[in-house]
C-alpha positions in Angstrom: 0.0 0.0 0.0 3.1 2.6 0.8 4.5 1.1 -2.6 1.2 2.7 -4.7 0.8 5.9 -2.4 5.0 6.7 -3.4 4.0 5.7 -7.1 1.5 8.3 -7.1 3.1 10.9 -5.8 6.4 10.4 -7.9 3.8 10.2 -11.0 2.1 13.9 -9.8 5.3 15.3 -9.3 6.7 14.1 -12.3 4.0 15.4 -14.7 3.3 18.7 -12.9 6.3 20.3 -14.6 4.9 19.0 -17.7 1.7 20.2 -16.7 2.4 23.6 -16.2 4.3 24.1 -18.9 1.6 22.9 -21.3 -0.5 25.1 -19.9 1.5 28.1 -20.3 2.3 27.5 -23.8 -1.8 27.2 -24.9 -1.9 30.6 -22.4 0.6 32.2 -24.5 -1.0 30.9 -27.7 -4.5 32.1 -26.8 -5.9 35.6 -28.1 -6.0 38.3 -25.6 -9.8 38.6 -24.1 -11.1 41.3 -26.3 -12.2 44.3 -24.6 -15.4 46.4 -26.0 -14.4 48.9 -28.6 -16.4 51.6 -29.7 -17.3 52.8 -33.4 -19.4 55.2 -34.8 -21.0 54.7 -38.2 -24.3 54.4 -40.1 -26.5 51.0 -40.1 -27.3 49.7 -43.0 -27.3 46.1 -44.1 -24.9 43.2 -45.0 -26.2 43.1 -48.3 -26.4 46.8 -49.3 -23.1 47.8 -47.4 -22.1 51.7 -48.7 -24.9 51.9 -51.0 -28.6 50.7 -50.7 -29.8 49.4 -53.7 -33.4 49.4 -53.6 -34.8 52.4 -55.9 -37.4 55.2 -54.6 -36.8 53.8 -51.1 -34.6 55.7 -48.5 -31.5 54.1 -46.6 -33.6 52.7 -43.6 -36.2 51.5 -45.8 -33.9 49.6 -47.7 -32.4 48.1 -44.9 -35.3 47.3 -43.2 -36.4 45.7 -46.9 -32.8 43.7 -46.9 -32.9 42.8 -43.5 -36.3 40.7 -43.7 -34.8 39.2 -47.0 -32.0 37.5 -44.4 -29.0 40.3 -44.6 -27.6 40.9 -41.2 -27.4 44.4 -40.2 -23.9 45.9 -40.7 -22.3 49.2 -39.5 -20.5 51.5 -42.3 -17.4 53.4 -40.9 -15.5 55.6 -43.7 -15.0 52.2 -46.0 -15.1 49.6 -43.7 -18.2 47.5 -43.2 -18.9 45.7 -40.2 -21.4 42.9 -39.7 -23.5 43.2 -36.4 -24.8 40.4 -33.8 -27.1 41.0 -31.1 -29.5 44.3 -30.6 -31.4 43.4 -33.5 -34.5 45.5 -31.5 -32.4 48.7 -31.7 -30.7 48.5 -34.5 -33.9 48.1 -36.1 -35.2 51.4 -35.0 -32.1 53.1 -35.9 -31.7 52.0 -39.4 -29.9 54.1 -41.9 -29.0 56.6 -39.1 -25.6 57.5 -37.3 -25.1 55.5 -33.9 -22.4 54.8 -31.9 -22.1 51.2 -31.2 -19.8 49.5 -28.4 -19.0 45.7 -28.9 -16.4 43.4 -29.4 -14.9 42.6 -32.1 -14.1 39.3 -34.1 -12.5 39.8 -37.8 -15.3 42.1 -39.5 -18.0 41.0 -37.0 -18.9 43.1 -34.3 -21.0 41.4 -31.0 -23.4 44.3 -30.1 -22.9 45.8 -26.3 -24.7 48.9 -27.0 -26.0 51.4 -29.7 -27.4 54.8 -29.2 -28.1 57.8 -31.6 -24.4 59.5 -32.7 -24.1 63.1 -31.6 -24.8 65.5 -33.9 -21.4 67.6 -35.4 
């Protein structure tokens, strides 16, 4: 019985070196948690992007058109367009308008925190 408790415990010993190396390595590997950025930009929609496409109708319209045809809703900053997750509700009312949006962000994707109605300049 002493012989298996000492065979343990050399074993743990052994491989806790290992251990915590391994886990350093995938720590050091691993993307920094993102922290919330903030952008400001017009909605619009995946599909339309810079320019809405559907004629007579204004920006929100066509976004609102795009986004019940599947497009996600996207934010437009200078020439960057960013696809939005979450806060469907408000983007929704703020269509084709200037907000300021805080979420993370994930390649061109960017996770909703918060949008409100961009100051005026």
């Amino acid at each position: 019985m002493k012989w298996a408790f000492l065979v343990i415990v050399a074993f743990a010993l052994a491989i806790s070196p290992a251990a915590a190396a391994v886990a350093l390595a995938m720590a050091a590997n691993r993307p920094a948690s993102a922290s919330p950025q903030s952008f400001e930009g017009v909605v619009s929609d995946g599909m339309c992007g810079k320019k809405h496409m559907v004629a007579g109708k204004t920006d929100a319209e066509c976004t609102s058109i795009c986004v019940k045809a599947n497009s996600p809703y996207a934010l437009v900053v200078g020439d960057k367009v960013y696809t939005l997750s979450g806060a469907q509700g408000e983007l929704q009312k703020l269509a084709g308008q200037r907000v300021r949006v805080i979420g993370d962000v994930n390649g061109k994707t960017i996770a909703v925190s918060s949008v409100t109605e961009a100051a005026s300049h």
